[in-house]
N, C-alpha and C positions, 0 to 999 in steps of 0.2 A: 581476539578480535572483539568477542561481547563485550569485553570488563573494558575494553578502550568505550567502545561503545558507549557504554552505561555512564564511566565518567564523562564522554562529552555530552552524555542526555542530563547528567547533575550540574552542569556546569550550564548548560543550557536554559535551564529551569534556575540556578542561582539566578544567573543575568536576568533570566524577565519578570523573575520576583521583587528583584531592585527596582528593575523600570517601572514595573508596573506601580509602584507606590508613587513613584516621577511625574507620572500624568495620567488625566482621564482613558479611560480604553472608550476606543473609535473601532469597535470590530464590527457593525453593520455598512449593508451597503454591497457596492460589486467589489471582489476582492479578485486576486492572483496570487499563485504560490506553487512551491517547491516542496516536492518530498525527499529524502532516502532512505533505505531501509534496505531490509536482509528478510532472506527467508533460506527454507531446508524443507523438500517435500522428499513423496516417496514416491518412486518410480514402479507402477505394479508389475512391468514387465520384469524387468532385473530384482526387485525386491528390495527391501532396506532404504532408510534414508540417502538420498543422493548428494551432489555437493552444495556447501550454502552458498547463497550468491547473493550479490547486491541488486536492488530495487529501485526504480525513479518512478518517479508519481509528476507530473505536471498538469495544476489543475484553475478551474474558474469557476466561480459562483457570487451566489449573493445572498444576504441574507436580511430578511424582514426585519422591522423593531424588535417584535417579541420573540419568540422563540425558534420559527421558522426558517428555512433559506431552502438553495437547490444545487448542486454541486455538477460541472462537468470537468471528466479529466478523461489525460491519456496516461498507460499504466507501462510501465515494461518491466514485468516480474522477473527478466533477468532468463541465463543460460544454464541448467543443470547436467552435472555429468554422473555417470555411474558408470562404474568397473564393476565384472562379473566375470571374473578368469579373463579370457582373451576378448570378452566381448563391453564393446561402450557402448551406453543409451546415452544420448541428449536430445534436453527437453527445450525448451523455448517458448514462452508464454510471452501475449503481450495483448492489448485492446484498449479500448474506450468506456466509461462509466458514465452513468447518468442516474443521479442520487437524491431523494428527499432528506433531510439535513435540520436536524433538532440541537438544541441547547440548552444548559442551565446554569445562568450564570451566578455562582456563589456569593462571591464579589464584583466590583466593577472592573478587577482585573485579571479576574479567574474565571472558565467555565469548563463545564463537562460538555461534551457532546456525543451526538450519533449519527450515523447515516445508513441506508439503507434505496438501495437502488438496482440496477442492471450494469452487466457486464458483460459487453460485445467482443467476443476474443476470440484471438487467430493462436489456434496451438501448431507448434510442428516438431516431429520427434525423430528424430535418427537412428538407425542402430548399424552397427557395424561391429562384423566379426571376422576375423581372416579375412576373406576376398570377396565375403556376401556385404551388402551394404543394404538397407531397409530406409528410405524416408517415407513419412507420410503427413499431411496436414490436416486442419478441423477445426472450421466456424463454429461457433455458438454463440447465445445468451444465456446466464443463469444471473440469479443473483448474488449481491454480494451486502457485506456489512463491515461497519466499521465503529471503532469506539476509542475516544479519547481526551485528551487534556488540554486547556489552552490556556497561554497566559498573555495577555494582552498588554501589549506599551505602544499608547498614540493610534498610531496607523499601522503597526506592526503587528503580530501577531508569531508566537513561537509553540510547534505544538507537537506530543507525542501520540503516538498514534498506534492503533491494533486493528489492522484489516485482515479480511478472511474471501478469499477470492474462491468457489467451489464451480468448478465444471462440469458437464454431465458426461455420459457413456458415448465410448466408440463401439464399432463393430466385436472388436476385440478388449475391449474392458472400458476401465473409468479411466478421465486423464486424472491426475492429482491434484487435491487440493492444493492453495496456495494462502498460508499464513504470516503477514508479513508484519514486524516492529519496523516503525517506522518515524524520524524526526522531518520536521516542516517548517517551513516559514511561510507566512502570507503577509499580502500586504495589502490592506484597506482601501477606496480611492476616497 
């Protein structure tokens, strides 16, 4: 699954290496986009990495002339399973961000960037063993960060991405971090 991955992130990056020499990059302004991506956390209760699961990112923002912008999205880091002899955990993460938003553009049709903002999330966790069954659920905010690549063509925008989603403690432990690789498209208005 990653090595497919990986080729459609180089394939990805060919294409808006091409474009981007095509025409100017229009990436300020209010934009809209799409993410997906994958992640693999650890479950504390059962132990050991759990299953990897796919990621969607739906988000909006905008960003100043210079350097600046401000990012909101809805996240859903997807469904985790874990086997432990007879017994399964699943995990289930999902919320809303609200992000300050930096970049540096190399070229006119390259930049880095970052973010760093809040993450409003609803966790809820299942367990089930023989005939016992365990749910429970859990608001929070913590922060989150993100760091990645963009290559600009027109009003388009094509982008890799590295977020890190950390939640805080229950009653009964920590829920697990969530580190997610992730590909995007936005698009400019």
């Amino acid at each position: 699954m990653r090595a497919t991955s990986l080729k459609v992130l180089g394939l990805v990056i060919a294409i808006a290496v091409v474009l981007g020499f095509a025409g100017d990059a229009q990436a300020q302004g209010v934009y809209v986009g799409g993410a997906y991506g994958w992640t693999e956390i650890v479950i504390p209760v059962l132990g050991g990495s759990a299953s990897h699961t796919d990621t969607y990112r739906l988000f909006l923002g905008y960003e100043f002339p210079k350097i600046l912008g401000f990012e909101a999205a809805w996240v859903n880091l997807g469904s985790h399973r874990k086997w432990l002899n007879d017994t399964v955990g699943e995990l289930h993460t999902g919320g809303w961000t609200a992000a300050l938003t930096g970049r540096i553009p190399i070229v006119k049709w390259f930049a880095v960037y970052g973010k760093v903002g809040y993450f409003f999330w609803n966790t809820q966790f299942e367990l089930e063993g023989g005939d016992v069954m365990e749910a429970e659920g859990h608001n929070g905010e913590d922060l989150f960060y993100g760091l990645g690549v963009r290559f600009n063509s027109g009003k388009f925008s094509f982008l890799g991405e590295y977020e890190s989603y950390s939640k805080g403690e229950y009653h009964s432990g920590e829920y697990p971090d969530h580190r997610v690789l992730a590909l995007a498209v936005r698009y400019t208005f």
